[in-house]
N, C-alpha and C positions, 0 to 999 in steps of 0.2 A: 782896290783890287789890283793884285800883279798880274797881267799876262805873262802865262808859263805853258809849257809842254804838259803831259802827264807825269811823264817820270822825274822832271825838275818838282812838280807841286809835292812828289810822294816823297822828295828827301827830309820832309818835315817830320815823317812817319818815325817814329820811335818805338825801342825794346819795350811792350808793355801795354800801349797806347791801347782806350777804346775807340775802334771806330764804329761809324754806325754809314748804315748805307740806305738810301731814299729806297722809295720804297718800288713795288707793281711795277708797272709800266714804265716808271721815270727810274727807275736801275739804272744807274748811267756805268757801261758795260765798257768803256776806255777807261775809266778811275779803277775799275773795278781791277781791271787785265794788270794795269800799273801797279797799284796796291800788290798784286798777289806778287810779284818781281819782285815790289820794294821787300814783301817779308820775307822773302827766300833768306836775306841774310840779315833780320833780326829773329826775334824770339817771342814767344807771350802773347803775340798781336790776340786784342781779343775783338770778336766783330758784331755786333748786333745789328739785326736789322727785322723786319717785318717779313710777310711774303713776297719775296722781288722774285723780277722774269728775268730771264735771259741767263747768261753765264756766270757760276760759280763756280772758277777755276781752286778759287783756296779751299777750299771740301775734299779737293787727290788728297787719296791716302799717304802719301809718302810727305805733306805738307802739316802734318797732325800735332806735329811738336812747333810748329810755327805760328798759327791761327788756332785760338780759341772761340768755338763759332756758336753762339745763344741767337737763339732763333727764337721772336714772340709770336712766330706764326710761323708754321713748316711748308711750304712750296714744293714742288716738284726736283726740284735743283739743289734742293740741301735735302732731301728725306731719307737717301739711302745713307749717309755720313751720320743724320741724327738716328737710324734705324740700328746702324753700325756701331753706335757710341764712341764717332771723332766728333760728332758735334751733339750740342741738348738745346732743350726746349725749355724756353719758360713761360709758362700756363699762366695768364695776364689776360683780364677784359680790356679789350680793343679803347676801352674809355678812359681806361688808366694805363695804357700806355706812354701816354704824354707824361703824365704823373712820374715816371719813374728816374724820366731823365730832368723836370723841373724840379724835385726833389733829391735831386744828387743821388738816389738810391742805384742809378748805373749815373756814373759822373762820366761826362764825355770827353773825351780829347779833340778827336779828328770826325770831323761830318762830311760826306760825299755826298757829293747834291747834280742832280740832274736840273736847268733850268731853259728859258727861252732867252736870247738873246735881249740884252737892256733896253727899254723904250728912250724917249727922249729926255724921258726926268728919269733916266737912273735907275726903272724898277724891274728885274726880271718875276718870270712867274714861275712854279713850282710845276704846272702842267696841268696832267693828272691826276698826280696823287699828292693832297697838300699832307692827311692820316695826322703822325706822329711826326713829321720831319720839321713845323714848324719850330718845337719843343729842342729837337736834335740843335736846329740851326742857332736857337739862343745860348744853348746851354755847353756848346762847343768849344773850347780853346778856339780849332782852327776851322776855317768851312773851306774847303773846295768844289767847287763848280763846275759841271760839264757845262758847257756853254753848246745848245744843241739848236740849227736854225730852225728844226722837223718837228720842236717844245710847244706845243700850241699853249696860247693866253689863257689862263684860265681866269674867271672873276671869283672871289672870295678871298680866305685868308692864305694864299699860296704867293703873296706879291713878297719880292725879297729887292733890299735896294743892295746896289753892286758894293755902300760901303759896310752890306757885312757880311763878304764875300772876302776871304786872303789871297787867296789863289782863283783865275778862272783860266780853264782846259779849254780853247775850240775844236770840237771837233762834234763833225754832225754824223747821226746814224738815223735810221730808222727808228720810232717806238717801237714796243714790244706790242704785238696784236696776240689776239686768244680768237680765234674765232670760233665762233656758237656752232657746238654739233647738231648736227638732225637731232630733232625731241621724235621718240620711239613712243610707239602707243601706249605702254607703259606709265609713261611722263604725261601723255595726252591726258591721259584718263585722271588723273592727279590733278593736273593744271587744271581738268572741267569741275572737278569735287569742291576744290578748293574758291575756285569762282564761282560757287553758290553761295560762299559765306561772304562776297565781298559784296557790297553795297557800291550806289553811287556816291561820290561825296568823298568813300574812306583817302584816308592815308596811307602808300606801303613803302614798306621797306622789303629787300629781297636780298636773299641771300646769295652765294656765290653758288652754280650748277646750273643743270637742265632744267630742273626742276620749277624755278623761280622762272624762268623763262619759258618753260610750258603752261605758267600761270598768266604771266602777263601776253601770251597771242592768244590764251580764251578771253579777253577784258575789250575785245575792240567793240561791245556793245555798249558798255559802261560812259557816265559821264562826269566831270568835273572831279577825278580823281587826281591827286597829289600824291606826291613825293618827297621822304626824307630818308633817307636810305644812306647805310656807309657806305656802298656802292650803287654804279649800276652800272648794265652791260647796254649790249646791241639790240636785248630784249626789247628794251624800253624805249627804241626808237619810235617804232608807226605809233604809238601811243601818245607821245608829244610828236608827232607829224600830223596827225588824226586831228589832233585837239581832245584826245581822253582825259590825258592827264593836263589839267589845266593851272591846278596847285590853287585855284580859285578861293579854295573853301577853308584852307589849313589858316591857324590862328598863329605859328611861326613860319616868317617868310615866305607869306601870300604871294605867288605869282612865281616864286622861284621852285626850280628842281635844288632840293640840297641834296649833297651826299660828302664825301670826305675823299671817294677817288674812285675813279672811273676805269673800268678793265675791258679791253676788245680789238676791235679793228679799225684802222684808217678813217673809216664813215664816221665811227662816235670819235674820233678826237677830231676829226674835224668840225665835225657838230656844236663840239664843246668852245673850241675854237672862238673867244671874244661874244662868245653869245651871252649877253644880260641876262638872259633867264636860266642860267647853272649857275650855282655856286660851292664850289668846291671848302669846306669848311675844315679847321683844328677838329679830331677824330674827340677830342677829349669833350668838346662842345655839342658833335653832331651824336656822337653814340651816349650822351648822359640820359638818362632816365628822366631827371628833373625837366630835362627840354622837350623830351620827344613827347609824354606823357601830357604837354601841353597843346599840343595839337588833339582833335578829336577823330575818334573809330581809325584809331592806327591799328593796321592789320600786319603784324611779321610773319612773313610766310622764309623759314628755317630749315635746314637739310637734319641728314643724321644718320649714321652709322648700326645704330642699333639703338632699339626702346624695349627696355623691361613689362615686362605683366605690372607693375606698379608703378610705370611712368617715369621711370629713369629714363635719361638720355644721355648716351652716348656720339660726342659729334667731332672729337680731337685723336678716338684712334681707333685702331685694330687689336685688341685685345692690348698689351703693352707694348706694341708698336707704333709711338707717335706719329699720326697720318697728314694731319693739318693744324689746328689749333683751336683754342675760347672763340677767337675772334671776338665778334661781337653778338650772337648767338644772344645770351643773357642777358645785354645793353636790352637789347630790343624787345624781347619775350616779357620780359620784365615790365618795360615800358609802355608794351600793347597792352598789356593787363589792367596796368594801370589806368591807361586812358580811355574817357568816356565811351563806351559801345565800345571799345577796344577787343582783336580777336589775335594772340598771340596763336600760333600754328606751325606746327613739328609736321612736314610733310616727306613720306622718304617711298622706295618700292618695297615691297612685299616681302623678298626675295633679294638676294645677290647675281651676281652671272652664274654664280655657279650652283643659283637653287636651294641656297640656306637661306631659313628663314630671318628678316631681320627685325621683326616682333619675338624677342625671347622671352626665355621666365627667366632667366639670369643672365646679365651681359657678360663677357667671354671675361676668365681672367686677367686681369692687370688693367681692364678697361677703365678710362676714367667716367664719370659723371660730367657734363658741363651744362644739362639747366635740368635742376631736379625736381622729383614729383611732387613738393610744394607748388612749383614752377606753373606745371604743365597746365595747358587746356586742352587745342584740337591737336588730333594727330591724324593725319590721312596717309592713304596708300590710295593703290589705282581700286578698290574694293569700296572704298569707303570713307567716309570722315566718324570721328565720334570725340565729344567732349568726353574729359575728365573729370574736369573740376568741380570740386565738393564730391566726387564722388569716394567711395570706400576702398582696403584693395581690390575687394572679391569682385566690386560689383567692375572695379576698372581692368581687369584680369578678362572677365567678359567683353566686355566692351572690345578691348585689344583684340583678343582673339575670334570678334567677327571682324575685322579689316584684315588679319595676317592672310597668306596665301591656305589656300584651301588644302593642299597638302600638311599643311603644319596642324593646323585645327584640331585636331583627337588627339592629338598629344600634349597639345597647350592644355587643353580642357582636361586633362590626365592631372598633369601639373599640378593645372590651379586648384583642383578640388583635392590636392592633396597637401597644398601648402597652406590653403584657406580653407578649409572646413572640418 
């Protein structure tokens, strides 16, 4: 590994070159600032990367013939540029995102990697977020390194030895923190429905939102519950504080929290911080189907945007406005299903802020699908929970429209007896 400045490691950067940029929290936002200088005066740079935080300067408009920006998950910091059509999306399970770059299907040049400073044998760690960046780091021409002392150790597959590493940047910043908003009654009422379907003993995974986090502060009654999850937040703290989650029961990696990468505040990366019991894993290992499905009564509790009278789900946008992504939405849904007592779970509100409802009989134009009513099982609102599966449209047309908001209700029911009977 050379020690270099930023702007010295970016002279590698080339007319064309793909980079890929680490992901969430480990965004390392000195590479990034450099990067976007070095391309002012090449051409073609094309960028992929996942959901990262913090600053994406190459997204200005006036930077659009410079940077090529493919997003496999849309974040807050690229949405209006992928909204705008300077940057696109490409719709990928979170599980085969690794796949894409071990398979040369995006052939990498340059990888920008956020890490923790070298232990004494030579090995930095990934942090955070290990996802899809192991895969980046192998398949790279060049790897550069922020070298950040604020990187906390993580255990799992996030260890990187300095010799494959070309360039390392020092420079230390803060992580990127998300901190958890007030859960609204709303969210309450969801988090309590939802935690009637959860047992002791299960397995969760949780999505990204209030939501998942309104579910796990109803659970502090619960015992011996585990963890395998592509994330987790600050949710999931008093729960492993408590001794809830104990990972005791799980038949993959008994005793450990898995997940692929961590998103929050100062408390959870300190948490995580050389603690033996997280492991932060390859996103392509932790979100497969094959693996999760071997653990038993995995429960995915899943957001969404909008669910059809026949069990569509909408969870990647706003009509054909790209909002977020697949993620791993399907990895999981897929895999609760799968597994023994398993409860896969679509939980979203009723209603929007603005009091449309978000149980339709048709999802909005251009809207995509991402786990479909083959798919589905529960779906809850603050109303209700109700299974799908096995069931017919008419009778799942029903069912929906005793959960939607009671204002929608004599309409849907207009709807459905007109599209079903």
């Amino acid at each position: 590994m050379k020690w270099v400045s930023a702007e010295e490691a970016m002279l590698s950067l080339k007319t064309g070159d793909n980079v890929y940029i680490h992901s969430v929290a480990a965004a390392p936002s000195a590479l990034v600032s450099a990067m976007t200088e070095r391309g002012k005066k090449l051409e073609g740079i094309n960028v992929y990367h996942l959901h990262t935080e913090g600053v994406a300067p190459y997204t200005a408009p006036e930077l659009a013939d410079k940077f090529h920006i493919h997003a496999l998950f849309v974040g807050a910091n690229v949405r209006a540029a992928v909204q705008e059509g300077r940057a696109s999306y490409i719709p990928v399970f979170l599980s085969e995102m690794p796949i894409l770059f071990r398979e040369k299907h995006i052939p990498l040049n340059v990888a920008l990697i956020s890490v923790s400073p070298p232990d004494r044998h030579g090995y930095c760690t990934l942090g955070p977020s290990v996802d899809a960046t192991p895969a980046a780091i192998e398949m790279a021409d060049i790897v550069i390194a922020q070298i950040n002392n604020n990187m906390p150790r993580v255990q799992g597959d996030g260890f990187v030895h300095i010799d494959q590493i070309d360039f390392g940047v020092e420079h230390d910043e803060p992580l990127h923190e998300v901190a958890p908003e007030p859960i609204s009654e709303v969210e309450r009422a969801i988090g309590q429905h939802v935690t009637g379907l959860i047992e002791n003993g299960y397995t969760l995974q949780m999505g990204i939102g209030n939501i998942p986090n309104a579910v796990l502060a109803s659970l502090t009654g619960h015992k011996h519950l585990g963890v395998h999850t592509e994330m987790f937040s600050d949710g999931l703290l008093p729960l492993l504080e408590n001794g809830v989650v104990d990972n005791s029961l799980k038949r993959r990696h008994p005793g450990k929290t898995v997940a692929t990468f961590v998103m929050g505040t100062k408390k959870l990366y300190d948490y995580v911080d050389n603690n033996p019991g997280v492991v932060l894993l390859d996103c392509q290992y932790v979100n497969s189907t094959a693996i999760i499905r071997k653990n038993p009564k995995v429960v995915a509790i899943n957001s969404a945007i909008e669910v059809d009278l026949t069990g569509q789900v909408c969870a990647d946008s706003i009509g054909n406005n790209i909002y977020s992504g697949v993620g791993g939405q399907m990895d999981y849904i897929r895999a609760a299903s799968l597994s023994p007592g398993g409860k896969p779970i679509i939980a979203l509100p009723s209603n929007t802020k603005r009091g449309e409802s978000r149980i339709v009989f048709m999802l909005k134009h251009g809207a995509g699908v991402v786990t479909t009513r083959a798919h589905i099982h529960y779906v809850c609102t603050e109303y209700g929970v109700v299974n799908l599966y096995g069931k017919d449209l008419k009778e799942r047309a029903r069912l929906l429209t005793s959960i939607a908001h009671p204002d929608h209700r004599e309409a849907m029911e207009k709807s459905s007896f007109e599209a079903f009977n």
